[in-house]
mmCIF file of the N, C-alpha and C atoms, coordinates in Angstrom:
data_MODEL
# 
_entry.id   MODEL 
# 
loop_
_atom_site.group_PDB 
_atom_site.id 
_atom_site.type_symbol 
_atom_site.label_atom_id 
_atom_site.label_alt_id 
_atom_site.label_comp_id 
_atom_site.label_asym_id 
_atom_site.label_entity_id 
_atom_site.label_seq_id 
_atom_site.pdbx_PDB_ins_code 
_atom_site.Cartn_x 
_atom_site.Cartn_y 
_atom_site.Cartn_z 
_atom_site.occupancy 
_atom_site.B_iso_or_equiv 
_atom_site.pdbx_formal_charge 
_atom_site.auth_seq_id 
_atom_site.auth_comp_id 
_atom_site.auth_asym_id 
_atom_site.auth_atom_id 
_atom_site.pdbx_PDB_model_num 
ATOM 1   N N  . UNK A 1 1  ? -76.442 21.609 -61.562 1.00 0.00 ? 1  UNK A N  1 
ATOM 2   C CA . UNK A 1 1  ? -77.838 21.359 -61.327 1.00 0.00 ? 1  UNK A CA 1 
ATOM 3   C C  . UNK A 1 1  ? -78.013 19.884 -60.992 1.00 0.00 ? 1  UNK A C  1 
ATOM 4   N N  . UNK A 1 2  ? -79.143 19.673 -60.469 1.00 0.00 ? 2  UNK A N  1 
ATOM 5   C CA . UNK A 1 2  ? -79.263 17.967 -59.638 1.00 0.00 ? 2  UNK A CA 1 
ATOM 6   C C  . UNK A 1 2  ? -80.199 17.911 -60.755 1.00 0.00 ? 2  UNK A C  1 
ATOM 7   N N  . UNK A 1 3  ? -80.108 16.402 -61.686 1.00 0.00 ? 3  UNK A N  1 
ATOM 8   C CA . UNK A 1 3  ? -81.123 16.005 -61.817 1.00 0.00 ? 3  UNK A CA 1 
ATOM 9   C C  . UNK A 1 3  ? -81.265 14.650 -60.962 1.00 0.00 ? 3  UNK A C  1 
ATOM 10  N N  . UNK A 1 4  ? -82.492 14.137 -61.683 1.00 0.00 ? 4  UNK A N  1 
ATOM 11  C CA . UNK A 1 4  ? -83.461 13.251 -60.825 1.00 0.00 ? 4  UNK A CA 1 
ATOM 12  C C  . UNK A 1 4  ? -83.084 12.018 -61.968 1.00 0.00 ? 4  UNK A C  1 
ATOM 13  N N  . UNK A 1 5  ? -81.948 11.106 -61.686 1.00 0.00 ? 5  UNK A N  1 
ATOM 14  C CA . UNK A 1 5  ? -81.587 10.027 -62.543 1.00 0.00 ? 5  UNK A CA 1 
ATOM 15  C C  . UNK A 1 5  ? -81.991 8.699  -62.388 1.00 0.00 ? 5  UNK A C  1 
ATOM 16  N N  . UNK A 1 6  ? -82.765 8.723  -61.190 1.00 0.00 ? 6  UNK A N  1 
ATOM 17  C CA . UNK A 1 6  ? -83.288 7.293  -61.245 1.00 0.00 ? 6  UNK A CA 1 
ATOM 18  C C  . UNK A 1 6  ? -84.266 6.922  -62.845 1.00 0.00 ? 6  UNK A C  1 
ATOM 19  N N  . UNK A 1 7  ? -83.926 5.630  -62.685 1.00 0.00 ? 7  UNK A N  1 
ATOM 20  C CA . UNK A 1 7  ? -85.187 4.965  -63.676 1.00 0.00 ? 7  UNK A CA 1 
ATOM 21  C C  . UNK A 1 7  ? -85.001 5.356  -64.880 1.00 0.00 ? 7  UNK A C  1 
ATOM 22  N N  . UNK A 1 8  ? -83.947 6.024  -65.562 1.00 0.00 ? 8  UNK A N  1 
ATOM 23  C CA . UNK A 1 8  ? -83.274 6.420  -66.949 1.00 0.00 ? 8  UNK A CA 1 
ATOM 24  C C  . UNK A 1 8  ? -82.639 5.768  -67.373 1.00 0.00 ? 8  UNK A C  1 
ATOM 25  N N  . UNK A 1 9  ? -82.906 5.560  -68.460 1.00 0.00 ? 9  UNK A N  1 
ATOM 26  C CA . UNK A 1 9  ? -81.932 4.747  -69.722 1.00 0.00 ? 9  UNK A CA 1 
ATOM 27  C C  . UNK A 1 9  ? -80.561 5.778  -69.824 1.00 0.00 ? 9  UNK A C  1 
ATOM 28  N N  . UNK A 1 10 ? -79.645 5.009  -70.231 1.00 0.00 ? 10 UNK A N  1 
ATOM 29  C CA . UNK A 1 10 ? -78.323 5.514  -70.343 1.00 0.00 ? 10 UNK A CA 1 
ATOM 30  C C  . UNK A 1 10 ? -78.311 6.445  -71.229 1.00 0.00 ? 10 UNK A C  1 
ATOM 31  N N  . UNK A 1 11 ? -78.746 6.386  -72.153 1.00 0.00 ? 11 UNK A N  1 
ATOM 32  C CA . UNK A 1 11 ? -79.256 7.482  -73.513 1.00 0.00 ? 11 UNK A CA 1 
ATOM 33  C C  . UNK A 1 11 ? -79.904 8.630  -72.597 1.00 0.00 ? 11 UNK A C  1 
ATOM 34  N N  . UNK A 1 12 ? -80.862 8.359  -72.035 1.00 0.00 ? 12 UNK A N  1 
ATOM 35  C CA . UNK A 1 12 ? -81.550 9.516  -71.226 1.00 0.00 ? 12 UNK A CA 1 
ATOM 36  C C  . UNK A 1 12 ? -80.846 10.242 -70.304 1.00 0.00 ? 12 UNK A C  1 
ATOM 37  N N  . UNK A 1 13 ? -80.021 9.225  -69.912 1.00 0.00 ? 13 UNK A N  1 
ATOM 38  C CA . UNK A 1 13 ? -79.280 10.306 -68.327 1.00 0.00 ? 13 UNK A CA 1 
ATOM 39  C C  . UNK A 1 13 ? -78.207 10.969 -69.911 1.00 0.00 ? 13 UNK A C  1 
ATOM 40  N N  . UNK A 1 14 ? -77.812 10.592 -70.340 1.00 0.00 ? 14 UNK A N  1 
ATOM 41  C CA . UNK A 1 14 ? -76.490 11.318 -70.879 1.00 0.00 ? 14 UNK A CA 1 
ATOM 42  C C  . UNK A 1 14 ? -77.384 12.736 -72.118 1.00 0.00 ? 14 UNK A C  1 
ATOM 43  N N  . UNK A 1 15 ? -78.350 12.665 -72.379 1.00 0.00 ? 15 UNK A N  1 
ATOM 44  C CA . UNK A 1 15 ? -79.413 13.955 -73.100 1.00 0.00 ? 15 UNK A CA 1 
ATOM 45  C C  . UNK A 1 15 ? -79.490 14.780 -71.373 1.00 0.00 ? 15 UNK A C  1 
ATOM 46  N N  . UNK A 1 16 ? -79.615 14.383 -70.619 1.00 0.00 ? 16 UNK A N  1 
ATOM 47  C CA . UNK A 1 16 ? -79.952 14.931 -69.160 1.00 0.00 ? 16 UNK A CA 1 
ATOM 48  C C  . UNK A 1 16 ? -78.892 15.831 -68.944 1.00 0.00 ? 16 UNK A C  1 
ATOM 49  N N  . UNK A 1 17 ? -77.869 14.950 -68.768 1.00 0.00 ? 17 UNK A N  1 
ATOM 50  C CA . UNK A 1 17 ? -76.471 15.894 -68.387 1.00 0.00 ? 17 UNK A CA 1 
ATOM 51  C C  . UNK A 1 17 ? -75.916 16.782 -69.759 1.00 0.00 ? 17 UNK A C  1 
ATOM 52  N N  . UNK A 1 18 ? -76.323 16.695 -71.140 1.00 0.00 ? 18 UNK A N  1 
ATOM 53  C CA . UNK A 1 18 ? -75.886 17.598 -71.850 1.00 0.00 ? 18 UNK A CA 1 
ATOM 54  C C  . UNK A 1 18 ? -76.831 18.469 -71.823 1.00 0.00 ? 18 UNK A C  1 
ATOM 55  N N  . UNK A 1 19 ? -78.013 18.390 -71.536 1.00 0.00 ? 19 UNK A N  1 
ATOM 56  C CA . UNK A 1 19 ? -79.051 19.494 -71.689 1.00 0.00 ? 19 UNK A CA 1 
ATOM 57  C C  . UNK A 1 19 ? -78.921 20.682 -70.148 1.00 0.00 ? 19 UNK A C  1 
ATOM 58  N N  . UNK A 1 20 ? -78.174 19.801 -69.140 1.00 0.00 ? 20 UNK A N  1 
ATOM 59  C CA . UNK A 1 20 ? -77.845 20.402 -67.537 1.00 0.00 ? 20 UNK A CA 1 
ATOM 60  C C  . UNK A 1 20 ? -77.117 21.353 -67.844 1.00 0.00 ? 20 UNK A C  1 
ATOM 61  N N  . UNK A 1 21 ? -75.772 20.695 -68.884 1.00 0.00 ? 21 UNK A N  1 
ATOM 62  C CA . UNK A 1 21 ? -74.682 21.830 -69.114 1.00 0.00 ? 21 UNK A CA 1 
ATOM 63  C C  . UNK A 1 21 ? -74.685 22.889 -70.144 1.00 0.00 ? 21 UNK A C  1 
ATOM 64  N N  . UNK A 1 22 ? -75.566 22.692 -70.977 1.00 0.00 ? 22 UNK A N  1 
ATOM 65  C CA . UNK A 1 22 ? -76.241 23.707 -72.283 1.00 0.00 ? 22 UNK A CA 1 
ATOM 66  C C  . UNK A 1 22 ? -76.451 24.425 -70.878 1.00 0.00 ? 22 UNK A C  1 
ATOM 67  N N  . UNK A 1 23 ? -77.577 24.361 -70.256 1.00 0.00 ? 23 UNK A N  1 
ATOM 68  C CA . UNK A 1 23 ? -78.469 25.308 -69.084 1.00 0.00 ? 23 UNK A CA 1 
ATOM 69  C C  . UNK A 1 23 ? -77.052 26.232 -68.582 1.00 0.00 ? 23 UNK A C  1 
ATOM 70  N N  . UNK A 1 24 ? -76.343 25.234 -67.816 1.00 0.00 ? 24 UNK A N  1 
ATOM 71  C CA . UNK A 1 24 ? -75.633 25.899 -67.147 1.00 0.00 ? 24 UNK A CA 1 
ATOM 72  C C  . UNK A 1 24 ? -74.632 26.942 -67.996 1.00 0.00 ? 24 UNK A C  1 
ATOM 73  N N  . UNK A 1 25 ? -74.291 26.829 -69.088 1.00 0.00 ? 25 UNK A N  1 
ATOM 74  C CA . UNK A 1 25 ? -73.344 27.700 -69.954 1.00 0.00 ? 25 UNK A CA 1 
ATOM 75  C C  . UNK A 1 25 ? -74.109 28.840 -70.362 1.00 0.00 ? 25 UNK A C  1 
ATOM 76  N N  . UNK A 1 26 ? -75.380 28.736 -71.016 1.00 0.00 ? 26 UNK A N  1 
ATOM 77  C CA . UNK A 1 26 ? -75.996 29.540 -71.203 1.00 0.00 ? 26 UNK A CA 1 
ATOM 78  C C  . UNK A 1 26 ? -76.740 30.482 -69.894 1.00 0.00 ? 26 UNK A C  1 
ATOM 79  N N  . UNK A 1 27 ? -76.628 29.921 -68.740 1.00 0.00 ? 27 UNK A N  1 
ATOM 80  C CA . UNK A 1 27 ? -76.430 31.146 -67.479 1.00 0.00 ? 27 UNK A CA 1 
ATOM 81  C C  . UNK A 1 27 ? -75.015 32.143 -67.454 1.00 0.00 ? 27 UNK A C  1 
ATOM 82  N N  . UNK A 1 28 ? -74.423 30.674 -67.450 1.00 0.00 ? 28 UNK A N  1 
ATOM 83  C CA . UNK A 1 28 ? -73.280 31.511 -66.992 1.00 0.00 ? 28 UNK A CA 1 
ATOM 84  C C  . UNK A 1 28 ? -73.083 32.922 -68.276 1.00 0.00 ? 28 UNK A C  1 
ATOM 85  N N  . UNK A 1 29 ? -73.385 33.000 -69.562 1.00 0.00 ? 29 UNK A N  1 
ATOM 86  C CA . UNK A 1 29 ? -73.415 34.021 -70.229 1.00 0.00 ? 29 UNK A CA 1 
ATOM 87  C C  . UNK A 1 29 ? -73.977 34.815 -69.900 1.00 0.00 ? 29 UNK A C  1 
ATOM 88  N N  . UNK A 1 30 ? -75.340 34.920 -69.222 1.00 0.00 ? 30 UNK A N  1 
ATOM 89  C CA . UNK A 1 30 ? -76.363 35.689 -68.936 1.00 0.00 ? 30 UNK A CA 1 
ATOM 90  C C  . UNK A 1 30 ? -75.404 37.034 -68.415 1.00 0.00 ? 30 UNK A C  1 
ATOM 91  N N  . UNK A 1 31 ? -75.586 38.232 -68.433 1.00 0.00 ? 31 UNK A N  1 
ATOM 92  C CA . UNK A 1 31 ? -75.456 39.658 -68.029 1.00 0.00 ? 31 UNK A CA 1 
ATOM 93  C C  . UNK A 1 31 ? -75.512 39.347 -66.239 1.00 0.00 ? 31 UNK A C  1 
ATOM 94  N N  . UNK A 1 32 ? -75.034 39.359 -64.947 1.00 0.00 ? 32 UNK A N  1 
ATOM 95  C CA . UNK A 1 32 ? -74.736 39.434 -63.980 1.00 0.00 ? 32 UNK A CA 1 
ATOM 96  C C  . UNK A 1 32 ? -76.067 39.482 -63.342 1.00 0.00 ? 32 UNK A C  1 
ATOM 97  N N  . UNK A 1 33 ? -76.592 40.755 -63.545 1.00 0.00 ? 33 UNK A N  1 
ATOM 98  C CA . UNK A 1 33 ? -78.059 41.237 -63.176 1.00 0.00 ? 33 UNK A CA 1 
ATOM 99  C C  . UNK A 1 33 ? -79.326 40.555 -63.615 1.00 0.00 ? 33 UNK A C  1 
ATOM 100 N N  . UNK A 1 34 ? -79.388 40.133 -64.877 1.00 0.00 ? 34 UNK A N  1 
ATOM 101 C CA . UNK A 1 34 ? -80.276 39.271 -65.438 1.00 0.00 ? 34 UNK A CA 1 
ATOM 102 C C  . UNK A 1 34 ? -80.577 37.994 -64.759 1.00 0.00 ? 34 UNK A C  1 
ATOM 103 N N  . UNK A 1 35 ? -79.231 37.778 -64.743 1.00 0.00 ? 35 UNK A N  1 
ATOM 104 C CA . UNK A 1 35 ? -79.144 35.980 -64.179 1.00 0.00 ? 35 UNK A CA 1 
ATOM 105 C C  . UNK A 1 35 ? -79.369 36.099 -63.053 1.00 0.00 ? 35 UNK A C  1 
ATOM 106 N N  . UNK A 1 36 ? -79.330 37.042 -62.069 1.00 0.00 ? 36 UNK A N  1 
ATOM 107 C CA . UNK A 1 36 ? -79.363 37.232 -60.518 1.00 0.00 ? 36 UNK A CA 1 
ATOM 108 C C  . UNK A 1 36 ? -81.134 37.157 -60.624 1.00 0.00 ? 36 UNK A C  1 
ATOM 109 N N  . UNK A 1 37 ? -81.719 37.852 -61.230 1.00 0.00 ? 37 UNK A N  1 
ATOM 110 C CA . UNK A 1 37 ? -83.252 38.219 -60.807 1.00 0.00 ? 37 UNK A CA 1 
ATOM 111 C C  . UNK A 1 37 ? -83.868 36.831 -61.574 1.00 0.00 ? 37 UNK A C  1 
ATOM 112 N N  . UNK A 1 38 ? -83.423 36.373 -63.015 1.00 0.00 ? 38 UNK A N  1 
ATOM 113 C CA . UNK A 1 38 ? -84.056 35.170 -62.985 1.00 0.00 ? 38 UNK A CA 1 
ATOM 114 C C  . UNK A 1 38 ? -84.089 33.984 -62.054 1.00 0.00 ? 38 UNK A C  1 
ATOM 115 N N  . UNK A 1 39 ? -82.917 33.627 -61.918 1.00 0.00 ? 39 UNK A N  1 
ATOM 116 C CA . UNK A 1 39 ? -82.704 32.729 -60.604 1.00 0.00 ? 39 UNK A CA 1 
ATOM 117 C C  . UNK A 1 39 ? -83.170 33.022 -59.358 1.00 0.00 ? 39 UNK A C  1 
ATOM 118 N N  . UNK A 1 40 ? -83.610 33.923 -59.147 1.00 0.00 ? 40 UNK A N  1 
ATOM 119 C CA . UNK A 1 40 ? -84.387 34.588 -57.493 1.00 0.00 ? 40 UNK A CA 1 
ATOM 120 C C  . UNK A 1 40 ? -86.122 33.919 -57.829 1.00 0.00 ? 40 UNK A C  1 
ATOM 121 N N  . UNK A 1 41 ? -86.475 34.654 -59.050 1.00 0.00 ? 41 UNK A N  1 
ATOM 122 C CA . UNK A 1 41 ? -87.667 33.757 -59.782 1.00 0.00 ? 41 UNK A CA 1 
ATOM 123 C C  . UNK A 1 41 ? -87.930 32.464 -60.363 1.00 0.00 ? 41 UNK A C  1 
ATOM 124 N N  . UNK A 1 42 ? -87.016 32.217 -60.922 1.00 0.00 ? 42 UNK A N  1 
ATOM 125 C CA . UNK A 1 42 ? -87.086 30.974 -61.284 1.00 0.00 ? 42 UNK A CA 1 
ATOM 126 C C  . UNK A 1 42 ? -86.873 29.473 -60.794 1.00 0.00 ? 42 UNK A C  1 
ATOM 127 N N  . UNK A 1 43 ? -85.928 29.801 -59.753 1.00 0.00 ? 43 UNK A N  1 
ATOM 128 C CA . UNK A 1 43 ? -84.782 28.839 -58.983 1.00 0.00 ? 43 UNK A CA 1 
ATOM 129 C C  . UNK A 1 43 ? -86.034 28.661 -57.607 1.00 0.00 ? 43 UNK A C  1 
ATOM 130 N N  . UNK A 1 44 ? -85.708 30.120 -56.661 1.00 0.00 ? 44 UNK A N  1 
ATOM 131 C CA . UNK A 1 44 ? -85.914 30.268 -55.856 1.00 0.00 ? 44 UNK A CA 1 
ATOM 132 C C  . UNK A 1 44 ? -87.467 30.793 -55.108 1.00 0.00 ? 44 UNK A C  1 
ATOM 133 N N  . UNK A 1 45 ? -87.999 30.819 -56.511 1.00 0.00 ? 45 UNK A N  1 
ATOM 134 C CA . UNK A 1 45 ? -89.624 31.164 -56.329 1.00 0.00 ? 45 UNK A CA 1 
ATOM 135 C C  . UNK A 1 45 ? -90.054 32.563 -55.793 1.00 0.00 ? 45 UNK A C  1 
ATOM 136 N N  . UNK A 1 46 ? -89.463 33.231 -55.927 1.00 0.00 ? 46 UNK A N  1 
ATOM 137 C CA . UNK A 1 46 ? -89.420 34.808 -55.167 1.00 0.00 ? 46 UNK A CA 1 
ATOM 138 C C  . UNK A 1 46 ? -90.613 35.511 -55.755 1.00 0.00 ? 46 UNK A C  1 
ATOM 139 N N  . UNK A 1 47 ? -91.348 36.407 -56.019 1.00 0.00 ? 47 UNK A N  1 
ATOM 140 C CA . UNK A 1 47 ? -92.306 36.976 -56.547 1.00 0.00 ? 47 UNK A CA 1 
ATOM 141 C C  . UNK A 1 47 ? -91.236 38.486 -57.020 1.00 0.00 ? 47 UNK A C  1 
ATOM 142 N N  . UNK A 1 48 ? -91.933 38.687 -58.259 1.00 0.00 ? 48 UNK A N  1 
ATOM 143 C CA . UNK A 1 48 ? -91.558 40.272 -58.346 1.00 0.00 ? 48 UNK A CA 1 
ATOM 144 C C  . UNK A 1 48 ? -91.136 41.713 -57.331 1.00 0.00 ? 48 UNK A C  1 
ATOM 145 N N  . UNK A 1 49 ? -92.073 41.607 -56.641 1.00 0.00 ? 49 UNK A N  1 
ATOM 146 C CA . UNK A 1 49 ? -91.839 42.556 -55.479 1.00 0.00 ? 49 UNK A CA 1 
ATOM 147 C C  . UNK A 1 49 ? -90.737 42.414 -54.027 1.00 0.00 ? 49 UNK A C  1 
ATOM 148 N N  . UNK A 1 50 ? -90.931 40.900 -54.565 1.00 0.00 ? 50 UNK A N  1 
ATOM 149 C CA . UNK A 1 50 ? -90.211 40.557 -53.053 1.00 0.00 ? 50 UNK A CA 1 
ATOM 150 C C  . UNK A 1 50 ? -88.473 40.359 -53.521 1.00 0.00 ? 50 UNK A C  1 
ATOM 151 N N  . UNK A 1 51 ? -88.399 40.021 -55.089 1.00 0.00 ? 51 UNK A N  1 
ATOM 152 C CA . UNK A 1 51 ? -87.168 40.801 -55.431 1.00 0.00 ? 51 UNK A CA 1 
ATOM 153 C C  . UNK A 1 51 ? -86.863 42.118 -55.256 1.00 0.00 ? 51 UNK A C  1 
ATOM 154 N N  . UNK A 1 52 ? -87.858 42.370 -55.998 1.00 0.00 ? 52 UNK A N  1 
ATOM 155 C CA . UNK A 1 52 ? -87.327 44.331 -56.227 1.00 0.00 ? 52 UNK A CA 1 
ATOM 156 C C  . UNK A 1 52 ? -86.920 44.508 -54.579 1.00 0.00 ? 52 UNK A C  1 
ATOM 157 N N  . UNK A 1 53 ? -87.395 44.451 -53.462 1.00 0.00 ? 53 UNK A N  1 
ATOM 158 C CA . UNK A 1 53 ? -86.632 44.752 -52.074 1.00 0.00 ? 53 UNK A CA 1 
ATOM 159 C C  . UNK A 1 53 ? -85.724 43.870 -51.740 1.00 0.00 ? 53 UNK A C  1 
ATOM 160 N N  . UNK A 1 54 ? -84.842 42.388 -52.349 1.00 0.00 ? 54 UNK A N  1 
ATOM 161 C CA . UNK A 1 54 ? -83.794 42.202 -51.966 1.00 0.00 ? 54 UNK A CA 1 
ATOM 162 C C  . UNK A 1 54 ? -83.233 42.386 -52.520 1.00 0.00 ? 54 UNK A C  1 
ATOM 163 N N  . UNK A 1 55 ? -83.080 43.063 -54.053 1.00 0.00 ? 55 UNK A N  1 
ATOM 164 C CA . UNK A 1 55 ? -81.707 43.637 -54.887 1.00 0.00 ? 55 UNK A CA 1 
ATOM 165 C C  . UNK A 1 55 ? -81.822 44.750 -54.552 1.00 0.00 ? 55 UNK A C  1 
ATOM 166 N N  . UNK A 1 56 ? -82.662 45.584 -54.212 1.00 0.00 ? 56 UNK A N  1 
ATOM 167 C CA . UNK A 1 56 ? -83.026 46.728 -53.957 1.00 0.00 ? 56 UNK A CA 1 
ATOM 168 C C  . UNK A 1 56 ? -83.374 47.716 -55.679 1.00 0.00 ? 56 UNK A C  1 
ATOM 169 N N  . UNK A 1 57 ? -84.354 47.547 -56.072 1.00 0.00 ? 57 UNK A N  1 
ATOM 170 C CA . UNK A 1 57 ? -84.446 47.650 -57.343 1.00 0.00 ? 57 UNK A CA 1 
ATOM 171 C C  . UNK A 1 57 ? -85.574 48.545 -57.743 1.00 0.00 ? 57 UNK A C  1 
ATOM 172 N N  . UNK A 1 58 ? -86.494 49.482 -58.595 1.00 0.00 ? 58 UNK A N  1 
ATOM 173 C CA . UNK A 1 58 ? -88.276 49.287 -58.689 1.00 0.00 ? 58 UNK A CA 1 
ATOM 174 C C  . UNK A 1 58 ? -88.573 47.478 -59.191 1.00 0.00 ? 58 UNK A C  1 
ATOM 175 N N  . UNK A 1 59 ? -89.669 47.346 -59.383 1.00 0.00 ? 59 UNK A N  1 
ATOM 176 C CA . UNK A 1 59 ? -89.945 46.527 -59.530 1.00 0.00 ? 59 UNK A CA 1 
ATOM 177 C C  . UNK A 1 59 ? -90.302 46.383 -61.122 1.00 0.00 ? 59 UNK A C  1 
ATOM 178 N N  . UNK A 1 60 ? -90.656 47.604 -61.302 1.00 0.00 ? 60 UNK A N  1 
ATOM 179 C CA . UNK A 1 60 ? -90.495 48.094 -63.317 1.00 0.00 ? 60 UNK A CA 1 
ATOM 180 C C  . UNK A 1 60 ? -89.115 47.170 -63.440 1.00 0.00 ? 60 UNK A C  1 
ATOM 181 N N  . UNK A 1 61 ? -87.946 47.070 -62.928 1.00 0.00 ? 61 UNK A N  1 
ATOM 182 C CA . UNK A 1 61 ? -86.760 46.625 -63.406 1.00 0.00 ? 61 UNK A CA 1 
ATOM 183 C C  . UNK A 1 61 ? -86.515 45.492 -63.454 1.00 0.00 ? 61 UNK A C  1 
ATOM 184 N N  . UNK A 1 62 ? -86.998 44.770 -62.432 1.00 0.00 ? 62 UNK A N  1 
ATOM 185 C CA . UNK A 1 62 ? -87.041 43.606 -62.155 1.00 0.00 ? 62 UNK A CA 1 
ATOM 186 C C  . UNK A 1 62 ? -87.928 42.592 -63.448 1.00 0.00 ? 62 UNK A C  1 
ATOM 187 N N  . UNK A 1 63 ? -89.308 43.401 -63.864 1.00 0.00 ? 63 UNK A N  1 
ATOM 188 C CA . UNK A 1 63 ? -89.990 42.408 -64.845 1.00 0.00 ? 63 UNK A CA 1 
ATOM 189 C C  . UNK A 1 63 ? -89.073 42.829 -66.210 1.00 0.00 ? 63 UNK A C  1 
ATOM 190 N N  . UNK A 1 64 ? -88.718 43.813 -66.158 1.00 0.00 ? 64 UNK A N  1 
ATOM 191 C CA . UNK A 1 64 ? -87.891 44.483 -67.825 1.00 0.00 ? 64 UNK A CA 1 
ATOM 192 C C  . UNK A 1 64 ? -86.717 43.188 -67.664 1.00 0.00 ? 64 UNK A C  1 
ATOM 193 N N  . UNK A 1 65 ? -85.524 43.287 -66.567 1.00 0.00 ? 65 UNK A N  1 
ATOM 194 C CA . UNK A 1 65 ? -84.685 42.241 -66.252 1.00 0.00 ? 65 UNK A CA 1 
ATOM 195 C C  . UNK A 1 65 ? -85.346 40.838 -66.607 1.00 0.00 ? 65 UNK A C  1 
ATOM 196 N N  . UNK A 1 66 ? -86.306 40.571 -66.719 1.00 0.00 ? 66 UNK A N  1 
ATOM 197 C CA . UNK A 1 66 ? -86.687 38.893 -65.844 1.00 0.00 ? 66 UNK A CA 1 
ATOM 198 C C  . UNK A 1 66 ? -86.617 38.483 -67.732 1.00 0.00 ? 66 UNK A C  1 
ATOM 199 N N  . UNK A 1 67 ? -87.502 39.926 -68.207 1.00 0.00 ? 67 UNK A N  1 
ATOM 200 C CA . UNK A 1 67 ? -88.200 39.654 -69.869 1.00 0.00 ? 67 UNK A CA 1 
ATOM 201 C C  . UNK A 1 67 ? -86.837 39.200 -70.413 1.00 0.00 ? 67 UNK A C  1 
ATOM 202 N N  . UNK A 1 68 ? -86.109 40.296 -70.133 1.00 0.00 ? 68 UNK A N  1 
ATOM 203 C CA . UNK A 1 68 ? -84.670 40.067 -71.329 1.00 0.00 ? 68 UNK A CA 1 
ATOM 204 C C  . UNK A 1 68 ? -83.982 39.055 -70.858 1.00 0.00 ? 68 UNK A C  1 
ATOM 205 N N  . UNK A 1 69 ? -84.278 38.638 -69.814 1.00 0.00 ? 69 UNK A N  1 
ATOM 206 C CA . UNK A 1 69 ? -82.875 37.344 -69.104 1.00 0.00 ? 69 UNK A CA 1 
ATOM 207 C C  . UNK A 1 69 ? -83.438 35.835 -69.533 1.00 0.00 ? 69 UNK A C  1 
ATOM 208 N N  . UNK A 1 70 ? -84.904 35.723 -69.982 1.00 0.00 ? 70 UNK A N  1 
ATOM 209 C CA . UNK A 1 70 ? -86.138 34.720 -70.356 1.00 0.00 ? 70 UNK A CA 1 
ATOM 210 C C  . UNK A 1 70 ? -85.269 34.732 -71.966 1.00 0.00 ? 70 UNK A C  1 
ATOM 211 N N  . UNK A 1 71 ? -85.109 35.753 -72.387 1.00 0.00 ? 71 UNK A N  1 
ATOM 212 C CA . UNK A 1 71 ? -85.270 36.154 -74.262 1.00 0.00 ? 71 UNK A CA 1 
ATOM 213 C C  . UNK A 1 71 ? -83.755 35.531 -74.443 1.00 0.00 ? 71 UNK A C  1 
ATOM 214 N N  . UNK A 1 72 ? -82.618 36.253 -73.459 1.00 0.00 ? 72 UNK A N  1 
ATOM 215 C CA . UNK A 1 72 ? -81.217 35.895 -73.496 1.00 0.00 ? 72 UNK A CA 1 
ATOM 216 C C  . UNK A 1 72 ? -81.242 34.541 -73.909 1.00 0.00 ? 72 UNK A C  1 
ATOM 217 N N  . UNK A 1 73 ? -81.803 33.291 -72.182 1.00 0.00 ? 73 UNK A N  1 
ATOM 218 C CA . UNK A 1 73 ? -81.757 32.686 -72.009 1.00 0.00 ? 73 UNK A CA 1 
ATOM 219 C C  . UNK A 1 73 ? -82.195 31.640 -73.771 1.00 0.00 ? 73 UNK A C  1 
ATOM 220 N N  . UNK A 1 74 ? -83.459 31.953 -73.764 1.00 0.00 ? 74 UNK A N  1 
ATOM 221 C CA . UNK A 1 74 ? -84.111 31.021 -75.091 1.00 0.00 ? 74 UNK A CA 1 
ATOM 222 C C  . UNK A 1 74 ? -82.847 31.011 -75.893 1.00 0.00 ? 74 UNK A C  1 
ATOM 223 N N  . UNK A 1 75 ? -82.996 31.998 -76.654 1.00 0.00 ? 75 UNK A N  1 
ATOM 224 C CA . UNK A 1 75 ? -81.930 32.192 -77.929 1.00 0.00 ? 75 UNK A CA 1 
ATOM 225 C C  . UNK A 1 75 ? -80.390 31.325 -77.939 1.00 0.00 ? 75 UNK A C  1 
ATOM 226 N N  . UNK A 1 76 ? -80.081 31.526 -76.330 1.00 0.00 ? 76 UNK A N  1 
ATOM 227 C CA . UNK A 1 76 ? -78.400 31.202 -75.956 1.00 0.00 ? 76 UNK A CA 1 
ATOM 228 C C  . UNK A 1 76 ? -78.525 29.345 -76.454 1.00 0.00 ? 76 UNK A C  1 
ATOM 229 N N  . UNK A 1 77 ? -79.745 28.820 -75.367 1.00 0.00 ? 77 UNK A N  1 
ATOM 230 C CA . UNK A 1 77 ? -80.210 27.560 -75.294 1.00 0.00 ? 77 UNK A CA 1 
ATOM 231 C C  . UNK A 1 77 ? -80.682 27.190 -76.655 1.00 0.00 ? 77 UNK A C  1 
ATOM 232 N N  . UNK A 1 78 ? -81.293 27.851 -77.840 1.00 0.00 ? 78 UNK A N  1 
ATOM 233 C CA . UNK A 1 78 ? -81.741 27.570 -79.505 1.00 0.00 ? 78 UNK A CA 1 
ATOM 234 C C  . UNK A 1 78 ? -80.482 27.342 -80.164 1.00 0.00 ? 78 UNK A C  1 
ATOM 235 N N  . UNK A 1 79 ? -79.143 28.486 -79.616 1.00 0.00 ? 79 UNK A N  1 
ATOM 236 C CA . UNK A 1 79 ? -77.942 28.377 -80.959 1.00 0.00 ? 79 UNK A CA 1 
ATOM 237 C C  . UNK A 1 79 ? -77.020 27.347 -79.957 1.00 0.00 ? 79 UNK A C  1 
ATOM 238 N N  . UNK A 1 80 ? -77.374 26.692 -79.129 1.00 0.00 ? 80 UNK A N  1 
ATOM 239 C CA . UNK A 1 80 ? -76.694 25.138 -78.649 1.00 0.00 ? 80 UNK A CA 1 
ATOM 240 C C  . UNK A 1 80 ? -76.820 24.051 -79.392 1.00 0.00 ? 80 UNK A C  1 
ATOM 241 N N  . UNK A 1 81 ? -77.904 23.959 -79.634 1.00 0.00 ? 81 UNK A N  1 
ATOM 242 C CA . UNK A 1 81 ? -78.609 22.481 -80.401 1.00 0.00 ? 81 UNK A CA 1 
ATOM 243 C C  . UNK A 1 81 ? -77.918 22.213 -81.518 1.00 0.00 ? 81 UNK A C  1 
# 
């Protein structure tokens, strides 16, 4: 992930890059499918529907997916700290 390091104290960029790689570990755990539809939403700004037709999905699946990949995500990112 890019962060935005200008104008940070050394303390700050280095909370930056451990909090980047918490993020990133706790994706990479995510369930395949989960992490695919959050990142379409989250990353990439996609709307519900306009997923459900590029995974090819209902769209019931897509918000059930988005809920549990949000819930994954918290919890993975809580037992880091």
């Amino acid at each position: 992930m890019l962060l935005q390091l200008a104008g940070q104290s050394s303390a700050g960029v280095t909370l930056l890059r451990e909090a980047d790689r918490d993020l990133e570990r706790a994706l990479a755990r995510l369930d395949a499918k989960k992490r695919e539809v959050l990142l379409l939403a989250e990353v990439e700004g996609f709307s519900a529907s306009e997923i459900a037709a590029l995974v090819g999905i209902p769209i019931g699946t897509v918000w059930t997916r988005l809920h549990h990949a949000r819930r994954a995500l918290r919890r993975l990112l809580e037992s880091s700290k």
